[in-house]
C-alpha positions as CSV (number, residue, x, y, z in Angstrom):
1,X,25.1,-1.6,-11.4
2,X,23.2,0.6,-9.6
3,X,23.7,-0.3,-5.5
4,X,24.1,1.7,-3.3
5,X,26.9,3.8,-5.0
6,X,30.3,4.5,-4.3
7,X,29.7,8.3,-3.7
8,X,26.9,7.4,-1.1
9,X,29.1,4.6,0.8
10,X,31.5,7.5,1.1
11,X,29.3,10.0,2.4
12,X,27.6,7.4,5.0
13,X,31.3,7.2,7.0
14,X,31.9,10.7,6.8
15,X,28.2,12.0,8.8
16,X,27.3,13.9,5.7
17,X,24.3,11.5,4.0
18,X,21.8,14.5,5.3
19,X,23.0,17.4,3.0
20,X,21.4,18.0,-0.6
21,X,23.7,18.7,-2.9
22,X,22.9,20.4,-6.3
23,X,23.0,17.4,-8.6
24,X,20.7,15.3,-5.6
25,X,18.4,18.4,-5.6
26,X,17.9,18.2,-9.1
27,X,17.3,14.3,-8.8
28,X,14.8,14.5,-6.2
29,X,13.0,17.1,-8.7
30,X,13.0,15.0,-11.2
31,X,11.7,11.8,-8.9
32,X,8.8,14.5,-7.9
33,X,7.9,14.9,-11.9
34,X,8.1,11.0,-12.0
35,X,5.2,10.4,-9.6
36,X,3.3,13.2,-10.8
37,X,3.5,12.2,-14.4
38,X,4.2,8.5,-14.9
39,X,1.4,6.4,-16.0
40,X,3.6,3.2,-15.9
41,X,4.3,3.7,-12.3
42,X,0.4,4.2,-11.4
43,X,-0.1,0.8,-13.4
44,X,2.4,-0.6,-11.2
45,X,1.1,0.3,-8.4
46,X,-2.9,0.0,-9.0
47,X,-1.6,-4.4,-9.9
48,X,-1.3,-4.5,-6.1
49,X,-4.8,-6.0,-4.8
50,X,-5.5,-6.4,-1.3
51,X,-3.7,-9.2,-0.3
52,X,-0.6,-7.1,-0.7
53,X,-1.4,-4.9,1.9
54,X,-2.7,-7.3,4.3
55,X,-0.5,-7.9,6.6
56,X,0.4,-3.9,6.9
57,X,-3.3,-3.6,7.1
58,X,-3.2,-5.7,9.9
59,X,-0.6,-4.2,11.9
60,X,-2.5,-0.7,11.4
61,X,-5.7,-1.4,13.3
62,X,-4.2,-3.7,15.4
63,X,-2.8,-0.3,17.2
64,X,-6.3,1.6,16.4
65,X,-9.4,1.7,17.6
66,X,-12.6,2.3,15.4
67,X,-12.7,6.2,16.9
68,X,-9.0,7.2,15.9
69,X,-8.0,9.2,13.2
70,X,-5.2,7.4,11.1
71,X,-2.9,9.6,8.6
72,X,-1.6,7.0,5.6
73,X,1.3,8.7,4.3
74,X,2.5,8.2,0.6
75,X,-0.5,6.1,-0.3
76,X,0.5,5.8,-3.7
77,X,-3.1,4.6,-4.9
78,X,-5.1,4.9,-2.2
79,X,-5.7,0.5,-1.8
80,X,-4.1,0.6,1.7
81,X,-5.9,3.5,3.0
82,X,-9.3,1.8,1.2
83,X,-8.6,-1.2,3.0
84,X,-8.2,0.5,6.6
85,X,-11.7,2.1,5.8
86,X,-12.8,-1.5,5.2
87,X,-12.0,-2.4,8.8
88,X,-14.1,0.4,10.1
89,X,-11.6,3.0,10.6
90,X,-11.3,6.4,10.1
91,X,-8.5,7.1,7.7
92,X,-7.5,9.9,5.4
93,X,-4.9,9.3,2.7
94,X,-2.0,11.4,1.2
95,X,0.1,11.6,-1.5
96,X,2.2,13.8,-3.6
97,X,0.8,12.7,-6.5
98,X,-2.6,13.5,-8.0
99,X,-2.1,11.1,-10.7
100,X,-2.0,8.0,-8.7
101,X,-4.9,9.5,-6.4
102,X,-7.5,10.0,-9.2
103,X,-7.8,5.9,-9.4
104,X,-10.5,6.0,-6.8
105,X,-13.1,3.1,-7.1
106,X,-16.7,4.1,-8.9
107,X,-18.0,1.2,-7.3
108,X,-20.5,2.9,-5.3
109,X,-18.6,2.4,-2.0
110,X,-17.8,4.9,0.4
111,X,-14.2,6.1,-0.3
112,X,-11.5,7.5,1.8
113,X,-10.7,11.0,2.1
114,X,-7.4,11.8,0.1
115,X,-5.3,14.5,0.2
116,X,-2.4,15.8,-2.4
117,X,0.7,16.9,-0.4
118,X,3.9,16.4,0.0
119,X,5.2,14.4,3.1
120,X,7.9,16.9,3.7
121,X,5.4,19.5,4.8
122,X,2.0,17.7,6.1
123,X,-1.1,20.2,5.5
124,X,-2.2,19.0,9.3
125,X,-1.9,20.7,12.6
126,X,0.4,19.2,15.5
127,X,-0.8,16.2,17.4
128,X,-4.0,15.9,14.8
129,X,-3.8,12.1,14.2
130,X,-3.9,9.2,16.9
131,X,-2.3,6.6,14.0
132,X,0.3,7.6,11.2
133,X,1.3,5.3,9.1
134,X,3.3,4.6,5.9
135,X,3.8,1.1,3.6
136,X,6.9,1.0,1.4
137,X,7.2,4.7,1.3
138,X,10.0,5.9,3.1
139,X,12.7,4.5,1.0
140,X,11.1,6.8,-1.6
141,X,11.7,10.1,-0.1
142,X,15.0,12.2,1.0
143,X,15.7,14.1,3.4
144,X,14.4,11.6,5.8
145,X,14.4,13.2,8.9
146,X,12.5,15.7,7.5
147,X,9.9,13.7,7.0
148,X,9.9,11.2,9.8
149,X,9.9,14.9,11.9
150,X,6.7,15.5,10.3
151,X,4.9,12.6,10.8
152,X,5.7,12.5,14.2
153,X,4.8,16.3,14.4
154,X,1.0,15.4,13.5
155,X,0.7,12.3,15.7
156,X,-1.0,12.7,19.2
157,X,0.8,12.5,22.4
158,X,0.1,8.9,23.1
159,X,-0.3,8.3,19.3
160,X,1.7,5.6,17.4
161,X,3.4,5.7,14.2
162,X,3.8,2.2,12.1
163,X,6.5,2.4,9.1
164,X,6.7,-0.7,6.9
165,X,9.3,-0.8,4.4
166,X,12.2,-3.4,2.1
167,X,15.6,-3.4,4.0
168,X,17.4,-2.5,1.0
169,X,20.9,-2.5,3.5
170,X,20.2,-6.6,4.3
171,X,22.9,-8.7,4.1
172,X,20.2,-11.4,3.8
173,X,19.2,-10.8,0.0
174,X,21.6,-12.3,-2.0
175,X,21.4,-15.4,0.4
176,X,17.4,-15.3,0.1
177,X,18.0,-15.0,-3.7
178,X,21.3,-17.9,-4.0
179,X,19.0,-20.5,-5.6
180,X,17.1,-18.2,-8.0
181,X,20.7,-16.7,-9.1
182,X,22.6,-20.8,-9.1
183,X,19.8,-22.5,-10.9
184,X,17.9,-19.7,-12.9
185,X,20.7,-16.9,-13.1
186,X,17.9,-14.6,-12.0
187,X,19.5,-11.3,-10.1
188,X,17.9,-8.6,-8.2
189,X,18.5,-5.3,-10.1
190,X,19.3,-2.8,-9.3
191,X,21.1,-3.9,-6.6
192,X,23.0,-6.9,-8.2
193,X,22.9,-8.6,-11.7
194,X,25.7,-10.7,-11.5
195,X,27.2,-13.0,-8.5
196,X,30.1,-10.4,-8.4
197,X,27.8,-7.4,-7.8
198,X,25.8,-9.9,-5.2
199,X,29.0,-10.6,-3.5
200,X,29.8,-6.7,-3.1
201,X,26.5,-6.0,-1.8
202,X,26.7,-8.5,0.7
203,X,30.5,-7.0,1.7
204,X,29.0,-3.5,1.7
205,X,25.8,-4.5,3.3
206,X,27.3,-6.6,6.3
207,X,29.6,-3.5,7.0
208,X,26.7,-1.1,7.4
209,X,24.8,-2.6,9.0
210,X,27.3,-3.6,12.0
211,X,27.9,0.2,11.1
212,X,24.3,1.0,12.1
213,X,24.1,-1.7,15.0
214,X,27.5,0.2,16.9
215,X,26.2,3.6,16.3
216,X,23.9,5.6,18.6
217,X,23.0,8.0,16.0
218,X,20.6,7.0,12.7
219,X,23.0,7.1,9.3
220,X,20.6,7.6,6.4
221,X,22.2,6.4,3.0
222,X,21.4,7.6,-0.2
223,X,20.9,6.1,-3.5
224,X,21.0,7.3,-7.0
225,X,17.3,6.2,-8.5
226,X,17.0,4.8,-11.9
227,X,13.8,6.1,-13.2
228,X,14.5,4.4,-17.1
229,X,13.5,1.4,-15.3
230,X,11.1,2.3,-12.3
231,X,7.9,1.6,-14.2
232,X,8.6,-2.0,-13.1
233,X,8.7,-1.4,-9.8
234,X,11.9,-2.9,-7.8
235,X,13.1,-0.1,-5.8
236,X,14.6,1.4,-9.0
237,X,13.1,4.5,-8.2
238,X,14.2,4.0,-4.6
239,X,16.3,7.1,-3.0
240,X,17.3,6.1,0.5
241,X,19.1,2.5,1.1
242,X,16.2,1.5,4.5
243,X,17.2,0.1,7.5
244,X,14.9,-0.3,10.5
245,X,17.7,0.6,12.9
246,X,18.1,4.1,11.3
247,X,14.7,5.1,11.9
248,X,14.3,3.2,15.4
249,X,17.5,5.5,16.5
250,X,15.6,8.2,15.1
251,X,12.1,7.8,16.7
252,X,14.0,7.1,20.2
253,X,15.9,9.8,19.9
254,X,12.5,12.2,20.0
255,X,11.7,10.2,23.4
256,X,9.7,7.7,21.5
257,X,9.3,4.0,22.6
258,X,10.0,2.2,19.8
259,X,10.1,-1.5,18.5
260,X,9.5,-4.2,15.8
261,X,5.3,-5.0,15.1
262,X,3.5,-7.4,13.6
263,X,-0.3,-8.6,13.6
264,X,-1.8,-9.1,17.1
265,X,-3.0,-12.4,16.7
266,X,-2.1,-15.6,18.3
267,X,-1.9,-17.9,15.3
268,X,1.7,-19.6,14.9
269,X,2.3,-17.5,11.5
270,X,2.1,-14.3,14.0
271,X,4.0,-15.7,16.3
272,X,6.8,-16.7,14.0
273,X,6.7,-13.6,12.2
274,X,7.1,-11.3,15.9
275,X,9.7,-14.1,16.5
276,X,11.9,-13.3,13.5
277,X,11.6,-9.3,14.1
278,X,12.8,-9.5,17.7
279,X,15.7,-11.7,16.7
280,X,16.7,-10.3,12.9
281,X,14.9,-7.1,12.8
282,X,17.5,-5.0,12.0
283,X,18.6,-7.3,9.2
284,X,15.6,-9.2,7.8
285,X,14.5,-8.3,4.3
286,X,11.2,-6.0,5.6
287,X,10.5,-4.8,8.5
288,X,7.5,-2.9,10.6
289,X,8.2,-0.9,13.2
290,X,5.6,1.3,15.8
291,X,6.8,3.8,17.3
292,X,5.1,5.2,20.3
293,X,4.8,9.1,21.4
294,X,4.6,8.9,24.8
295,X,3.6,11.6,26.8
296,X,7.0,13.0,28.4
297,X,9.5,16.1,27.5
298,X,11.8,14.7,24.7
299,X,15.2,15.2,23.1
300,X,15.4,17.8,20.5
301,X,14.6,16.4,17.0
């Protein structure tokens, strides 16, 4: 079983989840190698079309204009950043790995610019972006403060910065998955392959996040990634346990004003989907937050 594990729980309740030990130092090298290296994961990721990145998409340039400059952090591919170009945006693209970024389209179109870095330490000056944004990436990297610090460093005074990402801490899974795992016995590894291991996480998920909802200050939880399987996809390759109120508490925290996004539109699916994140935010299965950088002197980061 590989949930969040015991070792990690343990850390979370004593305020110690930001240190790197050895053994997680080694680990994180090895995830780096991963992404670098792994064919199977760029497959993985290159069988996500458009319509997967929609509704981020959507989010993005509904907080742009066509003369900002948007920053798309841990693009994996490149699609997302491609398909904020598409909406006449001006977008560069980063990721640590060059692998994943030589998949650029030969179709004759006009690409994106794409940059290899790591997100840890952003090749941009301060306040250089008016956007910053990042799909299903932030569960992938650790420390996280460290690199939430630097995407706000490169966003503008006034800028925004829009984070969309899994809840891996819901409470909600095993209840979204109860049919699939009554009627077709069909689990969710790595975080639970049998109604025991569903039940745990449901204990252990419950507890942190009323944890997380009582606190003032974010409590970033580890996880051990299993990169035997991560070629699938599934957050196997996953490193931090998300949860939107971790990095809300963060982002407020550097005098940002922060809350849940979703498409401006006024169609009933928008309006049901900004319903839901104002209500369950904190504990729905996804989330998308925008956090603003408004102009005024802020708490230390």
């Amino acid at each position: 079983m590989l949930l969040c594990s015991r070792v990690s729980m343990a850390e979370s309740e004593d305020h110690r989840t930001g240190g790197v030990t050895d053994a997680r130092s080694a680990s994180l090298v090895e995830l780096g190698e991963y992404y670098k290296s792994s064919e199977g994961y760029r497959a993985h990721l290159e069988a996500k079309g458009p319509a997967y990145f929609e509704h981020f998409v959507g989010v993005v340039c509904g907080y742009s204009n066509p003369s900002d400059r948007i920053l798309d952090v841990g693009c994996g591919t490149g699609e997302s950043t491609r398909n904020i170009l598409q909406r006449n945006r001006k977008v560069v693209g980063t990721d640590l790995s060059t692998l994943f970024l030589r998949g650029e389209k030969a179709d004759g179109s006009v690409q994106p610019q794409y940059v290899t870095s790591d997100a840890s330490h952003l090749p941009f000056a301060d306040n250089s972006f008016d956007v910053v944004c990042a799909m299903e990436f932030i569960e992938h990297v650790w420390p996280v403060e460290t690199v939430l610090t630097e995407m706000y460093r490169v966003v503008r005074p006034s800028g925004r910065i829009v984070i969309m990402s899994p809840n891996l801490l819901s409470p909600l899974w095993p209840i979204r998955d109860l049919v699939a795992m009554v009627f077709q016995r069909r689990f969710r590894p790595p975080f639970y392959n049998s109604y025991r291991e569903a039940a745990m996480f449901f204990r252990q998920a419950c507890r942190l996040s009323l944890q997380k909802m009582l606190s003032h200050e974010p409590q970033f939880v580890p996880r051990e990634p299993n990169l035997a399987c991560a070629d699938s996809g599934g957050d196997f390759d996953s490193v931090y346990a998300s949860h939107a109120r971790d990095l809300m508490l963060f982002f407020e925290k550097a005098g940002c004003e922060v809350d849940f996004a979703a498409v401006q539109s006024t169609s009933f699916r928008s309006w049901l989907r900004k319903s839901i994140a104002r209500g369950f935010g904190s504990l729905w299965t996804s989330f998308v937050i925008e956090a603003s950088k408004v102009k005024r002197p802020s708490k230390s980061l």
